[in-house]
N, C-alpha and C positions, 0 to 999 in steps of 0.2 A: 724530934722530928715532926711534932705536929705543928710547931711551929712554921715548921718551911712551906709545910702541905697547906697549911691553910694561907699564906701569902704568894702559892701559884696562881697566875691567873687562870680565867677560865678560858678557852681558847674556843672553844664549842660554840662562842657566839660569835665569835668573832670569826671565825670560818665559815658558819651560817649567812653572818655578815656580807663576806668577800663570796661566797658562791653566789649570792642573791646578783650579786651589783656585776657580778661573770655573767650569771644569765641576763639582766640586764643589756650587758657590754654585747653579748652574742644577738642578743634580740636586735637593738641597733645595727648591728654590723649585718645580718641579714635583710634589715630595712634598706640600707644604705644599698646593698649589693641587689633588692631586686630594681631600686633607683637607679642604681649607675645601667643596669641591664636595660630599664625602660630610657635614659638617656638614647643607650646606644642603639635601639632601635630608632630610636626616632631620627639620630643624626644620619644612620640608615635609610631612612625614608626621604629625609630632607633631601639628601646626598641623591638619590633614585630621582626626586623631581627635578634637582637642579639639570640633572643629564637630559631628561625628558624634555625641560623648557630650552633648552642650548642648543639640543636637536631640533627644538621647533623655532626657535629660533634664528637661527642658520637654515632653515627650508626659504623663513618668511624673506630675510636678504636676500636667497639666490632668487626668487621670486621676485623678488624687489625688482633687483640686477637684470631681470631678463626683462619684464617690464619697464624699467627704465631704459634699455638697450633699445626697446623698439619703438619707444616712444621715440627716443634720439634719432632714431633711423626714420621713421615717419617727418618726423620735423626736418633732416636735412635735405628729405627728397622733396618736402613743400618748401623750403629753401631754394633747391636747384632750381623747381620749376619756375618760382618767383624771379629767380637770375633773370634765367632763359625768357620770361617774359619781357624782362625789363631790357635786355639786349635787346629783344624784338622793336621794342617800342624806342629806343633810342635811336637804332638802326632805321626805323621811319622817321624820327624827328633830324635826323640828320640825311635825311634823304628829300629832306621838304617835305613829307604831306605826312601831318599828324593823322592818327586815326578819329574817324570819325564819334562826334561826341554828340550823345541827343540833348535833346533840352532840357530836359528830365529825367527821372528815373527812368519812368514809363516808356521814355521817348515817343512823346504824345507832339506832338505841336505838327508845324510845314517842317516837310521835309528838305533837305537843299536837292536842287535839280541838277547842281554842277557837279561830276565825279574831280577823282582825284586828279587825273591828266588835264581837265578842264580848270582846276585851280590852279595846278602849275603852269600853266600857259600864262593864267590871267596875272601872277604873280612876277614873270616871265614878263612882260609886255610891261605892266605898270616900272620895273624896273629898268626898262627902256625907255622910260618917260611918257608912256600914252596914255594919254587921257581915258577917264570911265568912256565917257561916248564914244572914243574912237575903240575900246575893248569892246564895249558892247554889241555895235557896229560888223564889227571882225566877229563875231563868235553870233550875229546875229541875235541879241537878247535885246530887252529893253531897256533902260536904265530906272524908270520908275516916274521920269522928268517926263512932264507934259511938253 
């Protein structure tokens, strides 16, 4: 029998062995587990801003939206009134007497003496065939002829 006893192995180290590389195995697996735990706060947190910037986000559009809504509105009432002018002014180009235009910005220079009824006349008359001097004559001016 001493034969046998002395061809046991010794298992004492080898359980020593495997307890060592268990505590190891747990050591990691608690590293691992306070990782996964700091992961998840974090995806946590990411998760909290993404909400946070989507609601501010969604403010800054409807903000947009309203601002662009009255820019629009701004613009089609300076639109309208630009119409409404232009009707104005076509409705006197088609009624013969353009509006009056200065010389300049300033409208600096000689003014014209003749109003609007007084050009239509003279416009009136030459399409009758009458001569400057015979309009000038009629409406009492001068022609400028010596």
């Amino acid at each position: 029998m001493a034969f046998f006893k002395s061809t046991k192995p010794d298992l004492s180290g080898i359980t020593a062995e495997y307890e060592q590389k268990l505590k190891s195995m747990e050591t990691h697996i608690q590293a691992l587990a306070r990782e996964r735990d700091a992961f998840k706060a974090e995806n946590d947190r990411l998760t909290q801003e993404i909400r946070h910037l989507s609601a501010e986000v969604d403010l800054k559009r409807s903000n947009f939206l309203k601002y662009y809504n009255m820019e629009m509105k701004l613009l089609r009432m300076e639109l309208e009134g630009c119409k409404a002018k232009n009707e104005e002014l076509e409705q006197q180009l088609q009624a013969g007497g353009a509006a009056p235009r200065p010389h300049n910005e300033r409208g600096a220079g000689r003014k014209s003496r003749a109003t609007p009824e007084i050009l239509q006349t003279i416009r009136e008359l030459r399409e009758d065939g009458s001569s400057l001097q015979a309009i000038a004559t009629a409406l009492e001016e001068t022609t400028g002829q010596s």
